[in-house]
MARVEX-245407 format. One record per residue (C-alpha): residue in three letters; x, y, z. Coordinates in Angstrom, 1 decimal, always signed. Example, Ala and Ser with C-alpha at 12.3 -4.5 7.8 and 13.67 -1.06 7.14 Angstrom:
  residuo      px      py      pz
      ALA   +12.3    -4.5    +7.8
      SER   +13.7    -1.1    +7.1
***
This chain:
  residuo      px      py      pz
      UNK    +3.9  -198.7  -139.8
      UNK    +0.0  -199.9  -140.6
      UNK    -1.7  -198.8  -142.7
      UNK    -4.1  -196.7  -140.3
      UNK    -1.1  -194.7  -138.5
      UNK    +0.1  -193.9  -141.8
      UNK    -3.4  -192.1  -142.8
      UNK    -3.3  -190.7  -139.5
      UNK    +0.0  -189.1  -140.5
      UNK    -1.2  -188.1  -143.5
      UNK    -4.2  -186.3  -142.2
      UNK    -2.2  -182.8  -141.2
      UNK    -0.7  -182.3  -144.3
      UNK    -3.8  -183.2  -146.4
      UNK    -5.1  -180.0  -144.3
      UNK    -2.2  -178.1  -144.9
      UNK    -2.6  -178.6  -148.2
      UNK    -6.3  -177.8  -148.3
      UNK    -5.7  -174.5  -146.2
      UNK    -2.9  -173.3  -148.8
      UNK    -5.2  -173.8  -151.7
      UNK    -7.8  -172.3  -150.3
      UNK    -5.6  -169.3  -149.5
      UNK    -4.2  -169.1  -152.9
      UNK    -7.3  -169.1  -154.6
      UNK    -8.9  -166.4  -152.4
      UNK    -9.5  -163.3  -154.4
      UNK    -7.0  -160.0  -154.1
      UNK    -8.2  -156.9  -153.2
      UNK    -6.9  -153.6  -155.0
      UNK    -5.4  -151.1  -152.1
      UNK    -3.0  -148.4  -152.5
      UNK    -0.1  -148.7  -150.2
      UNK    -0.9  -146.9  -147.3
      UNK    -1.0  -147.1  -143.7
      UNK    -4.6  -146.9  -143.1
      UNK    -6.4  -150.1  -143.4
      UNK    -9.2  -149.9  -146.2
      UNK   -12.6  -150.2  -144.1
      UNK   -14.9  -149.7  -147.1
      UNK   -17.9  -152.6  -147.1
      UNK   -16.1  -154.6  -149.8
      UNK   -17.7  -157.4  -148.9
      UNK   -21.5  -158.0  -150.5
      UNK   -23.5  -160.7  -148.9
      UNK   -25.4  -162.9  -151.5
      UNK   -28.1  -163.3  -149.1
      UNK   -31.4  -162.0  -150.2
      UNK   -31.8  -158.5  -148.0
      UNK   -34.5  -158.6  -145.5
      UNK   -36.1  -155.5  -147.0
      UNK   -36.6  -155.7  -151.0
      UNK   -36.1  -151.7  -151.7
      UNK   -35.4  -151.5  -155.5
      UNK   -32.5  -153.1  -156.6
      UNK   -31.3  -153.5  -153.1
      UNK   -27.7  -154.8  -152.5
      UNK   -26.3  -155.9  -148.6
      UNK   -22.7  -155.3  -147.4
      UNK   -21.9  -157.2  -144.4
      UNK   -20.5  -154.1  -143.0
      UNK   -24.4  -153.1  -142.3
      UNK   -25.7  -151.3  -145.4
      UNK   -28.2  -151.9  -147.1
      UNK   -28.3  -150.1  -150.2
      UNK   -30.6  -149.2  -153.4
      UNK   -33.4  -147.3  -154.4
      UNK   -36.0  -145.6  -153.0
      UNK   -38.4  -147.4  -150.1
      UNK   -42.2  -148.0  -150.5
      UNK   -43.9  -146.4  -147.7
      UNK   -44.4  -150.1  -146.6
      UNK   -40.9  -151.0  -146.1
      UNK   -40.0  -148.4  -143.2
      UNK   -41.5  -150.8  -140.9
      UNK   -39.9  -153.7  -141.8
      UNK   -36.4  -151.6  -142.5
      UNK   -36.7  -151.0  -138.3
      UNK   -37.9  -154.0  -137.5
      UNK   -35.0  -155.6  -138.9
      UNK   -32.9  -153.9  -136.4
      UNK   -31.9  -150.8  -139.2
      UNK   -30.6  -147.5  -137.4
      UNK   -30.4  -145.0  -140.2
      UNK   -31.6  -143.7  -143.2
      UNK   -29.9  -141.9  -145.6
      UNK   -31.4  -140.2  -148.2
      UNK   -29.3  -138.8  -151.5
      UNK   -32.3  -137.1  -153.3
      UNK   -32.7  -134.1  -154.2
      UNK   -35.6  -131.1  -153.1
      UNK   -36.7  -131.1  -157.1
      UNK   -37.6  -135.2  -157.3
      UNK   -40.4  -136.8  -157.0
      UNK   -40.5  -139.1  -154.0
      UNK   -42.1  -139.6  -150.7
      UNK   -42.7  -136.2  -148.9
      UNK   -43.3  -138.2  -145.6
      UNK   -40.1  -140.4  -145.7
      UNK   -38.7  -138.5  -142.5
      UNK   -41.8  -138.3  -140.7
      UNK   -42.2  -141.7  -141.0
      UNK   -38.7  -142.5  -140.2
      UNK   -38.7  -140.6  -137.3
      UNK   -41.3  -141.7  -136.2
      UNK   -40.4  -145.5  -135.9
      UNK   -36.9  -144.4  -133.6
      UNK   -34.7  -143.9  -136.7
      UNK   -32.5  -141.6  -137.3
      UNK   -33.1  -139.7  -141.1
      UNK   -30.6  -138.2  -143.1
      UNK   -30.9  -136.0  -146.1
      UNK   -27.6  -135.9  -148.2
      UNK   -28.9  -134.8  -151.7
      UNK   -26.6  -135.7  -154.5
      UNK   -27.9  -134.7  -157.7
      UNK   -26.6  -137.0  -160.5
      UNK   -22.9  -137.4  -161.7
      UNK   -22.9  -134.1  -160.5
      UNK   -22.9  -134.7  -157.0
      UNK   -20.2  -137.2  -157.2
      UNK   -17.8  -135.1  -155.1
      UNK   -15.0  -135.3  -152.5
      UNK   -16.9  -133.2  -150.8
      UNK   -20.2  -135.4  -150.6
      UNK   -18.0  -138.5  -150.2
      UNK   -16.6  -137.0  -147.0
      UNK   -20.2  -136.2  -145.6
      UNK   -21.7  -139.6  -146.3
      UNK   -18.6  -141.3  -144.6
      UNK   -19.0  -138.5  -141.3
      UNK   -22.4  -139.8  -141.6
      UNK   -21.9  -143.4  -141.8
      UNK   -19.1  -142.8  -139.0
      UNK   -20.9  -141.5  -136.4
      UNK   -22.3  -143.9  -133.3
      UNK   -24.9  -146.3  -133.3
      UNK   -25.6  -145.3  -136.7
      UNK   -25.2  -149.0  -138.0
      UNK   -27.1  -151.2  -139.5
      UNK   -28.0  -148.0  -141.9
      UNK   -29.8  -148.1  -145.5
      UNK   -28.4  -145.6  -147.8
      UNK   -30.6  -144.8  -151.2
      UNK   -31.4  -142.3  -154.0
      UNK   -34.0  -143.2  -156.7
      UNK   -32.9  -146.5  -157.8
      UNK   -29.6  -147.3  -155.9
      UNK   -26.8  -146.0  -158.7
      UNK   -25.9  -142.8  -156.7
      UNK   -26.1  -144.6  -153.9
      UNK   -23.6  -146.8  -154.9
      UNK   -21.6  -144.8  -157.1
      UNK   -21.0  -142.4  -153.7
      UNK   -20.2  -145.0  -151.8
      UNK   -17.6  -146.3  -154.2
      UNK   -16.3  -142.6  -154.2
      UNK   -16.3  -142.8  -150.4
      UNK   -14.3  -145.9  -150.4
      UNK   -11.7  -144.0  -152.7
      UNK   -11.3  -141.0  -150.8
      UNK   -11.6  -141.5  -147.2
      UNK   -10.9  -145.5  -146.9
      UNK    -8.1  -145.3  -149.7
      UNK    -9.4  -148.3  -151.6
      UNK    -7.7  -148.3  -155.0
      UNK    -9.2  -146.8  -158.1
      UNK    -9.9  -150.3  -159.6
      UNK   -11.3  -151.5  -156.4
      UNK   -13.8  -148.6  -155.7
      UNK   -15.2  -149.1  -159.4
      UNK   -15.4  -152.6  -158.5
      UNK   -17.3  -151.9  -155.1
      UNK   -19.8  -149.7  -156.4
      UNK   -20.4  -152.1  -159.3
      UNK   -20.9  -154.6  -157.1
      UNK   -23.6  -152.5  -155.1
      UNK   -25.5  -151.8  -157.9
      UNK   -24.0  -148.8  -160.0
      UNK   -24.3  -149.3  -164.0
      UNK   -25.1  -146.0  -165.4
      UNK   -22.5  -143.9  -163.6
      UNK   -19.4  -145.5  -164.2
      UNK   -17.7  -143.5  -166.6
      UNK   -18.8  -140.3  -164.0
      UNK   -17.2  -142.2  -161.3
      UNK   -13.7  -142.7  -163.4
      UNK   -13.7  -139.2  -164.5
      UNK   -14.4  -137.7  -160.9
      UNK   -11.5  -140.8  -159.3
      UNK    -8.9  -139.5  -162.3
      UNK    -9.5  -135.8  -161.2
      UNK    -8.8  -136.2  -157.7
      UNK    -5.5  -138.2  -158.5
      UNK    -4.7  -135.3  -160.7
      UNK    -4.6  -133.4  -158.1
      UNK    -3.3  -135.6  -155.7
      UNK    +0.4  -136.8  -156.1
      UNK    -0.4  -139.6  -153.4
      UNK    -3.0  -141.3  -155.5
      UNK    -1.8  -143.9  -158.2
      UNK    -4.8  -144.3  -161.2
      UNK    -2.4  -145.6  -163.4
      UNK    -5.0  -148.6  -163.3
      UNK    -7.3  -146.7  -165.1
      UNK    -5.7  -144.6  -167.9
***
């Protein structure tokens, strides 16, 4: 055999091997054992977002999510092909009074899902913003509070309750959209709802 037939041999193996590395080394998600199949936006790109919003984070599933948008940036959130715009702040904070309007008025859709604070990290709300998120031609969407952390904080909630996502892995994706501030509400609010659901394993996080 020369030496070129036996590189040639050589080569789907090498590839074999590269491919089962790179599988090994890929990182493991944290699921509950259930039938449904997580569809939560674990995935963050690094890529800068198109729009800067305040401390703005993109999932590749179409979100872009973080705090509130300057006046400015409606134009470039629809011109870079956005569909929605959720809004979790409340009637009693200070923010742009002509956010629908202007919305609206570009051929987006405007939502207004007020969450106030750890509070308003409920079942309840998580359900809504996932009805919300769910319905059609809704996506790309940008989802935002004040600074992003109830925006992320809710969606890591959502992830929990409607997707399934484990308790460790919700924490992780709304970390990893920006929360910092409400991660002990977050635990509290994931440990009450496995309290009271048999079906839920939070072992994780006791």
């Amino acid at each position: 055999m020369t030496p070129i037939t036996a590189m040639y041999r050589a080569l789907p193996l090498a590839y074999f091997s590269l491919a089962v590395g790179w599988v090994s080394t890929a990182p493991i998600a944290h699921a509950d054992p259930s039938p449904e199949k997580p569809t939560a936006p674990t995935q963050i790109s690094q890529t800068p977002p198109l729009v800067p919003i305040p401390n703005a984070r993109v999932s590749e599933e179409g979100l872009l999510v973080g705090g509130q948008p300057l006046p400015e940036h409606f134009r470039a959130i629809q011109e870079a092909g956005y569909r929605m715009v959720v809004s979790l702040r409340t009637a009693s904070e200070k923010r742009d009074e002509g956010e629908r309007a202007a919305v609206e008025r570009l051929g987006m859709k405007f939502v207004s899902l007020p969450v106030p604070g750890p509070s308003g990290l409920t079942e309840e709300n998580a359900r809504a913003l996932s009805k919300v998120l769910s319905e059609r031609d809704v996506l790309p969407a940008v989802v935002h509070c004040s600074v992003g952390e109830r925006a992320a904080a809710l969606l890591g909630l959502e992830a929990f309750v409607v997707d399934r996502l484990s308790a460790l892995g919700a924490i992780d994706l709304a970390k990893r959209l920006g929360m910092k501030k409400l991660e002990k509400p977050l635990r509290e609010r994931i440990l009450e709802i496995c309290e009271a659901d048999a079906s839920r394993n939070c072992e994780e996080l006791k």
